[in-house]
C-alpha positions as CSV (number, residue, x, y, z in Angstrom):
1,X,53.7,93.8,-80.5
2,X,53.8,92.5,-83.7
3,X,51.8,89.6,-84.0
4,X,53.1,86.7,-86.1
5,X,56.7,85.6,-85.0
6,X,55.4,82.1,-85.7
7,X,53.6,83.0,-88.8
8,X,56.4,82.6,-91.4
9,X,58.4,80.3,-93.0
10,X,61.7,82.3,-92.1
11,X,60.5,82.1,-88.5
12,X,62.1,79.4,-86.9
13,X,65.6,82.3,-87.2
14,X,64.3,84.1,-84.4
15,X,63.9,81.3,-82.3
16,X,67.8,80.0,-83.2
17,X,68.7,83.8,-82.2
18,X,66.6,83.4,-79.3
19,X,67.8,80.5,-77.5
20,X,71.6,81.2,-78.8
21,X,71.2,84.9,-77.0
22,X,70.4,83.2,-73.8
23,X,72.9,80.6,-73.3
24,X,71.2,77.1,-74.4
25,X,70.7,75.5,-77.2
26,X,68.5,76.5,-80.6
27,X,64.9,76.3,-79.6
28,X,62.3,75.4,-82.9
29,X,59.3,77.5,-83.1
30,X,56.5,76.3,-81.6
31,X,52.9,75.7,-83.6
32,X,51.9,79.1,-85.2
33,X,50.2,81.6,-82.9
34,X,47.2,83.3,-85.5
35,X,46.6,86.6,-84.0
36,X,45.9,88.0,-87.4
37,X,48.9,90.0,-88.8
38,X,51.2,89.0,-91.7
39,X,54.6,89.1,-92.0
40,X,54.6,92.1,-93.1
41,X,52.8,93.9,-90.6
42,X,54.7,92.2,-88.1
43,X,57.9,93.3,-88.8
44,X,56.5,97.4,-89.5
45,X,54.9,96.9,-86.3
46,X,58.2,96.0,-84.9
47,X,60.3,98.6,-85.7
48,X,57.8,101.6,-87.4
49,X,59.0,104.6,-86.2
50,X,57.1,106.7,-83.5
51,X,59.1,109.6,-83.0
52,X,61.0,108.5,-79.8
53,X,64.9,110.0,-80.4
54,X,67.4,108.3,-77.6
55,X,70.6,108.5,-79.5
56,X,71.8,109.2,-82.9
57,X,72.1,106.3,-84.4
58,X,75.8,106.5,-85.6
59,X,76.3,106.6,-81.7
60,X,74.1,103.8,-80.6
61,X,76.3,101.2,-83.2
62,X,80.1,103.0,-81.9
63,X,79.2,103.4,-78.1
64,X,80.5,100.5,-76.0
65,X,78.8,98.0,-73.4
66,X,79.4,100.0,-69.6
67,X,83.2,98.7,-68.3
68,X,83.9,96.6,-71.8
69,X,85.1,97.1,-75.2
70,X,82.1,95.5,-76.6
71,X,78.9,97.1,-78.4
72,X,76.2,98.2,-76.7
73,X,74.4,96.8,-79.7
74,X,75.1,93.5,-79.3
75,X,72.2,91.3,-80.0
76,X,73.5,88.9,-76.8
77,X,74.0,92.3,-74.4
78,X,70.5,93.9,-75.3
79,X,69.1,89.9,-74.3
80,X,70.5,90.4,-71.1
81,X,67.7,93.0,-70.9
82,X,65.2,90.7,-72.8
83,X,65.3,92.5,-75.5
84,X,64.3,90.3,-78.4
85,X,66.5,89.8,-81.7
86,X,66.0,91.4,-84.8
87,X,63.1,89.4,-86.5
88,X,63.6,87.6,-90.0
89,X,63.1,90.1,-92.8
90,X,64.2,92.7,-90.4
91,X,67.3,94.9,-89.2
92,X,66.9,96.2,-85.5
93,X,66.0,94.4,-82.7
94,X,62.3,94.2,-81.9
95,X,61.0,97.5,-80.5
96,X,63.9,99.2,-81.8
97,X,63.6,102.5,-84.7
98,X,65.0,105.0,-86.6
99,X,64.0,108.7,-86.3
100,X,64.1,111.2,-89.1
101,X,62.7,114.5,-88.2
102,X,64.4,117.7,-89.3
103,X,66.0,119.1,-86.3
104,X,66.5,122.7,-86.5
105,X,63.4,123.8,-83.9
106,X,64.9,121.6,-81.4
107,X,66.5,122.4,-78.2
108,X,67.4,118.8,-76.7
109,X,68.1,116.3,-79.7
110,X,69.6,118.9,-82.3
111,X,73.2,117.5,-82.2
112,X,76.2,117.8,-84.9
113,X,79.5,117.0,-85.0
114,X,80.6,117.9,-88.3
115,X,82.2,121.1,-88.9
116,X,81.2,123.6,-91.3
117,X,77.6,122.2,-92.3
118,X,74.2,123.3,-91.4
119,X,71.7,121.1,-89.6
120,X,69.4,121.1,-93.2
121,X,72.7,119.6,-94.8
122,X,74.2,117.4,-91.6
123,X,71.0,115.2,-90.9
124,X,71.3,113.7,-88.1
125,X,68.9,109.8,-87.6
126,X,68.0,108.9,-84.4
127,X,67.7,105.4,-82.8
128,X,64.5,105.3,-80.5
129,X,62.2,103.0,-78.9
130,X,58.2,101.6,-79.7
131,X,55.6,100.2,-78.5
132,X,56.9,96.6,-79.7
133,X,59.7,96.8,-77.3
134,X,57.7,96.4,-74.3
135,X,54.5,94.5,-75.7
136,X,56.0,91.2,-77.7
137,X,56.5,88.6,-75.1
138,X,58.8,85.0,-75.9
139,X,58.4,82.0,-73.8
140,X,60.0,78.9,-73.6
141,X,58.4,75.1,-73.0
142,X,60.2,71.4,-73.7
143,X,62.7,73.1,-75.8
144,X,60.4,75.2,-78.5
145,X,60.1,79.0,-78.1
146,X,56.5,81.0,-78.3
147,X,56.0,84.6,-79.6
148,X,53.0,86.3,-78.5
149,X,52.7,89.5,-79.8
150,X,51.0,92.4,-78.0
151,X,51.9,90.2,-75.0
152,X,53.9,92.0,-71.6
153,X,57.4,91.5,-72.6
154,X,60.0,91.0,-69.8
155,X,62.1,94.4,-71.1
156,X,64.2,95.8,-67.8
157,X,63.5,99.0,-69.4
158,X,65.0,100.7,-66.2
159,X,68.4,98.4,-66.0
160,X,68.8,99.6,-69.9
161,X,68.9,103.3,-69.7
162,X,71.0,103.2,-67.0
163,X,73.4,100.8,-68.8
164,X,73.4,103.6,-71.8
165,X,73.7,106.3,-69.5
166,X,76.5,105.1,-68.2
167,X,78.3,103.7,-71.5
168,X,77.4,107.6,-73.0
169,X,79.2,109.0,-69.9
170,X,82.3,106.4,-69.6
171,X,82.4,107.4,-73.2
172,X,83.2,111.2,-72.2
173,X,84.9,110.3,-69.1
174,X,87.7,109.0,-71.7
175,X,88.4,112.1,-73.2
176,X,89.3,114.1,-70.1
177,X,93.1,115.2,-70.3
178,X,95.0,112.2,-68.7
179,X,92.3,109.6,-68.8
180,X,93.1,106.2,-70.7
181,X,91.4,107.6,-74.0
182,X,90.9,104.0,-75.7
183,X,87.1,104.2,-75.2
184,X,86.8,108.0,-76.6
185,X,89.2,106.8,-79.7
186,X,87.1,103.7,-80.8
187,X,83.8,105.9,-80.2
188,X,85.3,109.3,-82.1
189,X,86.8,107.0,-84.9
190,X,83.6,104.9,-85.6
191,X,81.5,108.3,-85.6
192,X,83.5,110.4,-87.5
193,X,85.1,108.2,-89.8
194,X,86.6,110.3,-92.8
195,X,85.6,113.3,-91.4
196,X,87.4,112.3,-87.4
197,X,90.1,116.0,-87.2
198,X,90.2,117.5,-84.1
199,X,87.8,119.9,-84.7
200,X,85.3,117.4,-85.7
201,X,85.8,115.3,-82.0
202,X,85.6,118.7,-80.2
203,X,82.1,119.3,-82.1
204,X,81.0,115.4,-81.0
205,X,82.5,115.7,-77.2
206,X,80.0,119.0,-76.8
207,X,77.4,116.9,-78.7
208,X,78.2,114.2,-76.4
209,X,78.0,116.2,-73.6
210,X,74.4,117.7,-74.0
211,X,72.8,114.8,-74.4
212,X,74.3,113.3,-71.2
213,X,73.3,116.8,-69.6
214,X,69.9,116.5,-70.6
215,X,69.7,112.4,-69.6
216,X,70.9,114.0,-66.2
217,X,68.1,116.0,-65.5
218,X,65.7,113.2,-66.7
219,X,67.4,110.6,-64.3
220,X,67.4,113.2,-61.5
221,X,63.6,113.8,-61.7
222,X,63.1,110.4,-62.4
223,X,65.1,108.6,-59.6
224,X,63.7,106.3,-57.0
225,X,65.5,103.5,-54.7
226,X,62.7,101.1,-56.7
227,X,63.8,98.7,-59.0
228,X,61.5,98.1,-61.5
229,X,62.8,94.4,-62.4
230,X,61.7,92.1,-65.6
231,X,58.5,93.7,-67.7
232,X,57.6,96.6,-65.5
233,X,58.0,100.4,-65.8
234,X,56.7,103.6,-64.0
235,X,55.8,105.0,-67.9
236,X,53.2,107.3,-65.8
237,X,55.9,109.1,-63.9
238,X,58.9,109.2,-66.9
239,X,55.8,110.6,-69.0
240,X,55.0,113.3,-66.4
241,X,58.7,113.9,-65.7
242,X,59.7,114.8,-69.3
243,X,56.8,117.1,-69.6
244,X,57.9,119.0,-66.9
245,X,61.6,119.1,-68.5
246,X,59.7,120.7,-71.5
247,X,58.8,123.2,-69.3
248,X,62.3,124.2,-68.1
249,X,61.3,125.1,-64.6
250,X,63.2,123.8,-61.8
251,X,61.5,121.5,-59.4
252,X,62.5,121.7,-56.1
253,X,60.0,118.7,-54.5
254,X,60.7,116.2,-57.5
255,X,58.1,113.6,-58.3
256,X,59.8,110.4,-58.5
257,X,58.9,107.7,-61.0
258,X,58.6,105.0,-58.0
259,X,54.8,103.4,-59.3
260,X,56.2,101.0,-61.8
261,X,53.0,98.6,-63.2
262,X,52.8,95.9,-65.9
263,X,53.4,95.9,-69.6
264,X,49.7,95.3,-70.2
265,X,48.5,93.2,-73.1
266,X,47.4,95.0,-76.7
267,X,44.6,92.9,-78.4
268,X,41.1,94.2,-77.9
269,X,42.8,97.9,-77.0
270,X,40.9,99.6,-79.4
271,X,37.7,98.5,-77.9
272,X,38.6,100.0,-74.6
273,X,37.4,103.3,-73.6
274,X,39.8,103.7,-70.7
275,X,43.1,102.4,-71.8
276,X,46.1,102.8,-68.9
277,X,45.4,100.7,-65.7
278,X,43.9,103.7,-64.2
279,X,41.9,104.9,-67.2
280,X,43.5,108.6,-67.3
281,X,43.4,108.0,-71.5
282,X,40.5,107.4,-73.1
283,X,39.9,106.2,-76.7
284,X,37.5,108.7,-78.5
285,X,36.7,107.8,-82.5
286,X,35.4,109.7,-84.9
287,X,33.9,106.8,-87.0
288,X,33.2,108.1,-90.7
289,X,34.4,106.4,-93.4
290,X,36.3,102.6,-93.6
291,X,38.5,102.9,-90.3
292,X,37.4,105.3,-87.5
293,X,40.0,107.6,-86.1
294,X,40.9,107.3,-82.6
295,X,41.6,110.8,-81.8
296,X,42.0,109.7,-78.1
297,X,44.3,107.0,-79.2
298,X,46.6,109.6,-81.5
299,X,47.1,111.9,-77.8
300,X,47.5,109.3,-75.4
301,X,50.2,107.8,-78.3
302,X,51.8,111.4,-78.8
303,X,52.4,111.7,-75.0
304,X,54.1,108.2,-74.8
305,X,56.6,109.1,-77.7
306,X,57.5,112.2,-75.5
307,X,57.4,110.0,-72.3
308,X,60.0,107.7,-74.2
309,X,62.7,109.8,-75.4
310,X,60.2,111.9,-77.9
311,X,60.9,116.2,-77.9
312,X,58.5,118.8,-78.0
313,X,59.3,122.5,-78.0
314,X,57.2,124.9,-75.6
315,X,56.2,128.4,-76.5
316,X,53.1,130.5,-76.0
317,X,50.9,131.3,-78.6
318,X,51.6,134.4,-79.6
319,X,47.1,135.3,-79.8
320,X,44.3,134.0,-80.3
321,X,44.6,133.4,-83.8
322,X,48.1,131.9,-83.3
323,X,47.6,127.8,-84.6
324,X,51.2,126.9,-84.6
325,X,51.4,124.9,-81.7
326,X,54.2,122.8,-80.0
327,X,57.3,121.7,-82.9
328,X,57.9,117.6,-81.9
329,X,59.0,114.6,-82.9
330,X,56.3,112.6,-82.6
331,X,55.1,111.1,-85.9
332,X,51.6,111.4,-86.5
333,X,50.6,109.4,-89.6
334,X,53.1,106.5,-88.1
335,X,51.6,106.2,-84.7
336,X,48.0,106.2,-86.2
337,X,48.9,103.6,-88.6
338,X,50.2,101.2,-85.6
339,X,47.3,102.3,-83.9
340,X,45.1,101.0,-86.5
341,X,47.4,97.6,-87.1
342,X,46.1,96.8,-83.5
343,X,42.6,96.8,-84.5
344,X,43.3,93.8,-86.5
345,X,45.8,92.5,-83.5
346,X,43.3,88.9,-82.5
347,X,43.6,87.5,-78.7
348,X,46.2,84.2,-78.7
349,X,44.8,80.9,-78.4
350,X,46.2,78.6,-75.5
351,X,48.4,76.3,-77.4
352,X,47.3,72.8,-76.8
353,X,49.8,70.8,-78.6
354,X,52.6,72.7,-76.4
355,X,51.1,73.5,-73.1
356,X,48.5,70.5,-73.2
357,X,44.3,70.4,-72.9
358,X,42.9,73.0,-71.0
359,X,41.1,70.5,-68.3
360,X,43.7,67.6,-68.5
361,X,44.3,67.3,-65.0
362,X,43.2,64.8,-62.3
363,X,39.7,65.9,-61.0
364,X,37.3,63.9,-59.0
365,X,33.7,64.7,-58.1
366,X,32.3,64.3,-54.6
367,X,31.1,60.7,-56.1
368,X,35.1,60.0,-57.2
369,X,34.0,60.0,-61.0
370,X,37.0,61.5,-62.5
371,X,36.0,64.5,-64.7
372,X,36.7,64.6,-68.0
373,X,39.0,68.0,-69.5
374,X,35.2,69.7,-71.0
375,X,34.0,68.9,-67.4
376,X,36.2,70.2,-65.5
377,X,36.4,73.4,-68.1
378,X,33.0,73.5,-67.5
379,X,32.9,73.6,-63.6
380,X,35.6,76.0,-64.0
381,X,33.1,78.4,-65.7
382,X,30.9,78.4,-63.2
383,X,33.2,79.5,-60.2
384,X,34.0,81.9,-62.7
385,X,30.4,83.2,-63.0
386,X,30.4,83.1,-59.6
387,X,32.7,85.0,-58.9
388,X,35.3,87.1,-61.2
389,X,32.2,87.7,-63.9
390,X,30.6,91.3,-62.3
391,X,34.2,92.8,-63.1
392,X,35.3,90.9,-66.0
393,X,32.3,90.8,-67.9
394,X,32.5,89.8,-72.1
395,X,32.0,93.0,-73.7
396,X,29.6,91.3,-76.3
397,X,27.4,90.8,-73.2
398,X,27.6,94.2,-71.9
399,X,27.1,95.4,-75.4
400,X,30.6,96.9,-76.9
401,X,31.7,98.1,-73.6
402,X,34.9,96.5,-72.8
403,X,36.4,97.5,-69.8
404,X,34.5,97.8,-66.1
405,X,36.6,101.1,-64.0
406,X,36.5,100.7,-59.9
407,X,37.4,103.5,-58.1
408,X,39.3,102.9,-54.4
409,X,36.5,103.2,-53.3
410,X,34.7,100.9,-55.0
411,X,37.4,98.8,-53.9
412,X,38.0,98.6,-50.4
413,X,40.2,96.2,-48.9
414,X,40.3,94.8,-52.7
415,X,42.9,97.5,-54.1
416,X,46.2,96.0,-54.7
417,X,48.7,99.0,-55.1
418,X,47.3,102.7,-54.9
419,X,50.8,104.3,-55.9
420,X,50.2,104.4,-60.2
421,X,46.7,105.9,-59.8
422,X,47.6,108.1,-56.8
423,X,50.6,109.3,-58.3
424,X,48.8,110.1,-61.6
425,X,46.2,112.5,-60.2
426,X,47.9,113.8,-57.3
427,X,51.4,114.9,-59.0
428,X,52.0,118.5,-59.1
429,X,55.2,120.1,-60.5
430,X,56.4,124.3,-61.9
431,X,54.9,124.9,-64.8
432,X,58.1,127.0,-66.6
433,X,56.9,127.7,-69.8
434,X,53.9,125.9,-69.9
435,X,52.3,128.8,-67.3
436,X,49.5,130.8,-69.4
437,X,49.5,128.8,-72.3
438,X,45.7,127.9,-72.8
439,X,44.5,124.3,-71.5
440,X,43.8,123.5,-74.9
441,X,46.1,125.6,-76.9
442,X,43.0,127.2,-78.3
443,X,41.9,130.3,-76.3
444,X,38.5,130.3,-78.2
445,X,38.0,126.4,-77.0
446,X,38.0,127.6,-73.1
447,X,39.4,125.8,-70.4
448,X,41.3,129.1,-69.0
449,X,45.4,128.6,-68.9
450,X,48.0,126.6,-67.2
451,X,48.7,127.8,-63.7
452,X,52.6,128.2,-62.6
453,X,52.1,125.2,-60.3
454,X,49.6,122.5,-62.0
455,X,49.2,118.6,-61.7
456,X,51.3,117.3,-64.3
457,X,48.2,115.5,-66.0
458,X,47.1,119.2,-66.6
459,X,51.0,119.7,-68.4
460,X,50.9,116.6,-70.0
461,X,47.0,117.8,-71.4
462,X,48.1,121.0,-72.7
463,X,51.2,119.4,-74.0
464,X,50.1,116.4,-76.6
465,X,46.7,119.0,-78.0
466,X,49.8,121.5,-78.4
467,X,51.8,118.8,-80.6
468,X,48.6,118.1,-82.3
469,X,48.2,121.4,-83.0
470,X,51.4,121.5,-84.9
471,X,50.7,118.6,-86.7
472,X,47.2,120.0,-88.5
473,X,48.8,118.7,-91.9
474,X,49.6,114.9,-90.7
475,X,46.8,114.6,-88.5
476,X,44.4,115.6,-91.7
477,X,46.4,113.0,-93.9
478,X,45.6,110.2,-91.4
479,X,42.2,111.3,-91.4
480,X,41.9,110.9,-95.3
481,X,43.5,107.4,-95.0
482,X,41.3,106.2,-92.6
483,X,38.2,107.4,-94.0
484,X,38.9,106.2,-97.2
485,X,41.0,102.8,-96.0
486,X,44.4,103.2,-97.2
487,X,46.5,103.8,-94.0
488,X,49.7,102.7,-94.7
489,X,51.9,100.2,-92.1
490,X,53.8,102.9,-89.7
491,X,56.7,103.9,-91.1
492,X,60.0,102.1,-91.0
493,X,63.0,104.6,-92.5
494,X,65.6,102.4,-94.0
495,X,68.3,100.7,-91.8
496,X,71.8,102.0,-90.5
497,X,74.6,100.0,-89.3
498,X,74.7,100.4,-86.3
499,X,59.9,102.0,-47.0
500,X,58.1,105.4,-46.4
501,X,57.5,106.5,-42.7
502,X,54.0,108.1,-41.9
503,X,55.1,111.8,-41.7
504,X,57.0,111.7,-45.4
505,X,55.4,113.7,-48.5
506,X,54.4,110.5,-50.1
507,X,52.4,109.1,-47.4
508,X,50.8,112.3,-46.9
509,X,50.0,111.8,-51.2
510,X,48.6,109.0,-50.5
511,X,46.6,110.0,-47.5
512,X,45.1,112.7,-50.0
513,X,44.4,110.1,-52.3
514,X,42.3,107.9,-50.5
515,X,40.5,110.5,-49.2
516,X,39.4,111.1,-52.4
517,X,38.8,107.7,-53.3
518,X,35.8,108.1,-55.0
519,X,37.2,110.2,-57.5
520,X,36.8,109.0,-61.2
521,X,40.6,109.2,-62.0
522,X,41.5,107.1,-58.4
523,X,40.3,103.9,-60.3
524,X,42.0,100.5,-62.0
525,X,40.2,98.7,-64.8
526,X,38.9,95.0,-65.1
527,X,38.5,94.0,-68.9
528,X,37.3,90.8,-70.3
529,X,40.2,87.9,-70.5
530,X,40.5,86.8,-73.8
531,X,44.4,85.9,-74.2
532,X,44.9,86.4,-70.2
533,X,47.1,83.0,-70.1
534,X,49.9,84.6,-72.2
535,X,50.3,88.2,-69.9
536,X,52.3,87.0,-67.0
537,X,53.4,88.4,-64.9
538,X,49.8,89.6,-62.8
539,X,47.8,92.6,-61.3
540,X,48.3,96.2,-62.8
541,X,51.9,95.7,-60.7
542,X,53.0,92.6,-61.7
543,X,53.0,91.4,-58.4
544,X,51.7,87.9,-58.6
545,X,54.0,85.6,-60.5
546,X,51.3,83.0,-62.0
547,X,47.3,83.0,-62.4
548,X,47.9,80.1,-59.6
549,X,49.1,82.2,-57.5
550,X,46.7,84.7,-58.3
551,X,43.4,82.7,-57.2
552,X,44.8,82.4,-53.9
553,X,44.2,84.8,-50.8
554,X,46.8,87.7,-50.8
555,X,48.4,85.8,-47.7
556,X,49.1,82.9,-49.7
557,X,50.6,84.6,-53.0
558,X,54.1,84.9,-52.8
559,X,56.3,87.1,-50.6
560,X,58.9,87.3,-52.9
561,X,59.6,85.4,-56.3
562,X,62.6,85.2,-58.8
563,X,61.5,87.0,-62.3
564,X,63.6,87.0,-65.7
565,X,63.5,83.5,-66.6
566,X,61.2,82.7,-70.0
567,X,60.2,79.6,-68.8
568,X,56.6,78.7,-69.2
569,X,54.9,76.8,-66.6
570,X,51.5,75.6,-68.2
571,X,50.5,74.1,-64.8
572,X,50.5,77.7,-62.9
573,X,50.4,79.8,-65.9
574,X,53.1,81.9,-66.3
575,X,56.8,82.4,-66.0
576,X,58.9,80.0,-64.0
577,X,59.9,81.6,-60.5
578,X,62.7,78.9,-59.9
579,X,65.5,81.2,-58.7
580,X,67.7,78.7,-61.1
581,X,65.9,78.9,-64.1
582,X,67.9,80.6,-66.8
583,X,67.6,84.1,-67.1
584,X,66.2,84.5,-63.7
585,X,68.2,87.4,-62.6
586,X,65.9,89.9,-60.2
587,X,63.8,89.3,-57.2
588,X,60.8,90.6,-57.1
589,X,59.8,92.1,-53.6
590,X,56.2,92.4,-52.9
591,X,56.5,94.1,-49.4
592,X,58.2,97.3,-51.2
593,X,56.0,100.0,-52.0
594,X,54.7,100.3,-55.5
595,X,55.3,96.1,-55.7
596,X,52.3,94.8,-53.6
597,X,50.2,91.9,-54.0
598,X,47.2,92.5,-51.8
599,X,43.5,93.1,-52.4
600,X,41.8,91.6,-55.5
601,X,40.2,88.8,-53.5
602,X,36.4,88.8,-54.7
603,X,36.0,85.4,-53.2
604,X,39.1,83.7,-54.1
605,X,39.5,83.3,-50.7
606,X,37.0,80.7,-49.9
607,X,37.5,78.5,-53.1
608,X,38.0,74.9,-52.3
609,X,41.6,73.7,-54.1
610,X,39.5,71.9,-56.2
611,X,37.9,74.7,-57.5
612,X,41.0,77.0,-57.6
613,X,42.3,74.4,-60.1
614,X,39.0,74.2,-62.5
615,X,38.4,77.6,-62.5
616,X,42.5,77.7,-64.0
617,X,41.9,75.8,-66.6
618,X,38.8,77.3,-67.7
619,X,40.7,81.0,-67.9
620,X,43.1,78.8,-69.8
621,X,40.6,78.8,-72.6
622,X,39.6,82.2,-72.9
């Protein structure tokens, strides 16, 4: 997310990068986007460090692209993924960081290759994702290129880690006795460098082998027939899964990561109290001093770092007075310092001189006077009053409370997909090591202990107030600096090279779940719509292509639409679903489950086409 990519005078780069990574010509910038951020900030929002650890990074700049002697870490091979160039005054591509925590507690990510040199002397940095990777989105119009930041990006986050997974284990492959060992020798070499003896490559193949071991289990736990396409991802399920790694227990009845939703936007987070679709993590502030502290904010953040690629290290307190909690990687002060950039993260405007006047279309009333664009703005609002306002209501009118939570059963026939919020509360898994350590880490706090089986939101619980635990020190620092208003920008270490049948389980999951559907946690949010032009594409899914498509009745909305391309169409809002647009590379199937567009009518329905169009262009202006 970081806000400004228009904001700067070095910013039309990024947009040369931009258009050259995808084939066509350099692009200009578009007019400046102000959503509040400097340069600065922008760029340590784009690559501050979070504590997410998916390869060393002396690997991630020697591995190879899957079946070709090129670099994984090619700028134009990570755009095939729509991941976004590295941004002017800035190294790694956007959403990209390196990881520096001492090693020597871990079990997973404590890897060397060098012989003859302890882990305290052999550091070892890691290249990891952020939140950036999956919330900056770029989109193209009549040749100029528009960075939103906090926006859904269009990241194949799924396509990605398979493509490393397999370039780690082609990589290994190679050095089996008799394979063609070209890929191994360019990999070893580049690694190694002065230090590449034979003892030294036997050290990096077993360090080469664990992690692909340990991506193993993850894939197998993780695995579903779904593909998650352009600017989706199951982060729910990967979360959940990892937590359960943690806990070393096998799990025979997997839970698959098959409820992929939206990147959603970031501006106006930090007023939410719910913050996922389904509201399982809340915001909770403790509001002394300058900044508040989102507490809530710091554990739903810690449990996406060890969701994506992050490590924690179970054990059992060893009694009551035992405070030592969980060992990690997640990075406290960094994670609460992005946390508080979004605070100052400002909704984007429509851009006029690039998209046009909100209300510019041809509109007649029922006498044929042809409305002008602040009348038909204006009978826009009211179709909006009349009927998307009791859900999406302005939190200054509701008094600070931003976001409005509807259970399935407050839904009915209106709920689009049940699979993320189902999933979320009905997940179960072994709880290995996690089994008797207290609920909240704490005995004296109550809560009793984790069960051997529990649902995984109890795991994942028990696991991030652990990690916090063993954090007392950096959560006290970010405390300080927010009380007192000096919390840095998040850290940024210095740069290296570089379809289900009835009887199945899930149905019967879901059954369960809607009979249960007026449970608190069975619920997606509605939030006020400030910046809602720029999050294509729609619903907590991403089902519905463009805010078109969404205003008309489910059985109207399309079946199936090509997604990929970063062409903006200012007419539909959103993406361009021509299947020959550039960069429109994965079809999007709405009749899978976990991908469909139904429900979320509320009178949509029986809006004349007339109406449909005014109330567009009014959202246009929000």
């Amino acid at each position: 997310m970081g806000v400004r990519g228009l904001e700067t005078g070095a910013a039309p780069t990024i947009f040369v990068i931009l258009a050259l990574l995808v084939g066509c010509r350099p692009m200009p910038p578009a007019p400046p986007l102000v959503q509040g951020w400097s340069d600065t900030e922008r760029n340590a929002w784009y690559n501050g460090n979070q504590g997410s650890r998916l390869m060393p990074k002396a690997w991630f700049g020697a591995l190879e692209q899957p079946g070709a002697p090129r670099p994984i870490s090619d700028p134009a091979y990570l755009a095939t993924f729509r991941i976004l160039p590295a941004a002017p005054g800035t190294q790694l591509p956007v959403g990209f960081a390196v990881d520096s925590s001492p090693d020597a507690a871990f079990v997973h990510t404590n890897l060397h290759w060098i012989g003859g040199k302890a882990a305290k002397d052999d550091p070892v940095d890691w290249i990891g994702l952020n939140c950036a990777a999956c919330h900056t989105a770029a989109m193209t119009y009549n040749g100029q290129t528009v960075v939103v930041q906090g926006a859904p990006s269009l990241f194949d986050f799924q396509s990605f880690i398979e493509a490393v997974d397999q370039a780690l284990v082609q990589t290994r492959d190679s050095a089996a006795p008799g394979a063609d060992s070209q890929r191994w020798n360019r990999f070893a070499g580049k690694v190694l460098g002065v230090n590449d003896i034979p003892a030294n490559r036997a050290l990096l193949l077993a360090a080469l082998n664990k992690l692909i071991a340990w991506e193993s289990q993850t894939e197998a736990l993780n695995h579903t027939d779904l593909r998650y396409g352009y600017g989706r991802v199951d982060a729910v399920g990967h979360i959940f899964n990892r937590i359960l790694l943690f806990g070393g227990a096998a799990q025979p009845s997997p839970n698959p990561a098959d409820a992929p939703v939206s990147f959603p936007h970031l501006w106006n987070t930090t007023l939410e109290t719910q913050v996922q679709w389904d509201g399982i993590a809340s915001n909770a502030r403790i509001r002394i001093g300058a900044t508040p502290t989102d507490y809530g904010a710091l554990g739903r953040n810690a449990g996406e770092v060890l969701g994506v690629f992050g490590e924690a290290v179970v054990r059992r307190p060893s009694g009551p007075a035992d405070l030592s909690g969980f060992r990690s990687s997640v990075d406290v002060v960094s994670l609460n310092a992005m946390e508080v950039l979004l605070t100052r993260l400002q909704p984007p405007q429509w851009p006029s001189a690039l998209f046009g006047q909100p209300g510019a279309i041809a509109v007649t009333d029922a006498s044929g006077h042809k409305l002008t664009p602040g009348e038909v703005v204006a009978a826009g609002a009211a179709v909006f009053q009349d009927n998307c306002r009791d859900c999406h209501v302005s939190h200054v009118a509701q008094g600070g409370h931003y976001e409005t939570m509807k259970t399935f059963a407050d839904m009915g026939a209106n709920v689009t997909d049940e699979w993320m919020a189902c999933n979320t509360w009905a997940y179960t898994g072994n709880s290995g090591a996690l089994a008797g350590v207290p609920v909240n880490y704490v005995a004296a706090l109550g809560g009793g202990t984790v069960a051997a089986n529990a649902p995984v939101r109890v795991l994942l619980e028990t696991t991030v107030k652990s990690v916090l635990v063993a954090k007392k020190p950096e959560v006290a620092t970010v405390v300080a600096q927010n009380i007192f208003g000096v919390t840095p920008l998040p850290t940024v270490p210095r740069f290296y090279a570089f379809v289900a049948q009835p009887t199945t389980a899930k149905q019967q999951r879901l059954n369960l779940c809607r009979a249960n559907a007026t449970n608190a946690l069975l619920a997606y949010k509605a939030r006020p719509l400030e910046g809602i032009w720029a999050t294509a594409p729609y619903l907590h899914n991403g089902s519905v292509p463009t805010l078109y498509d969404l205003l008309q009745p489910p059985a109207k909305r399309p079946t199936t639409f090509a997604l990929g391309a970063r062409a903006f169409d200012p007419a539909k809002v959103g993406y361009s679903t021509d299947p020959k647009a550039e960069g429109a590379g994965f079809t999007f199937d709405t009749r899978l489950d976990g991908n469909s567009n139904k429900g979320h009518v509320y009178g949509v329905d029986k809006l004349t086409e007339t109406q449909r169009l005014e109330l567009l262009e009014y959202l246009k202006t929000l």
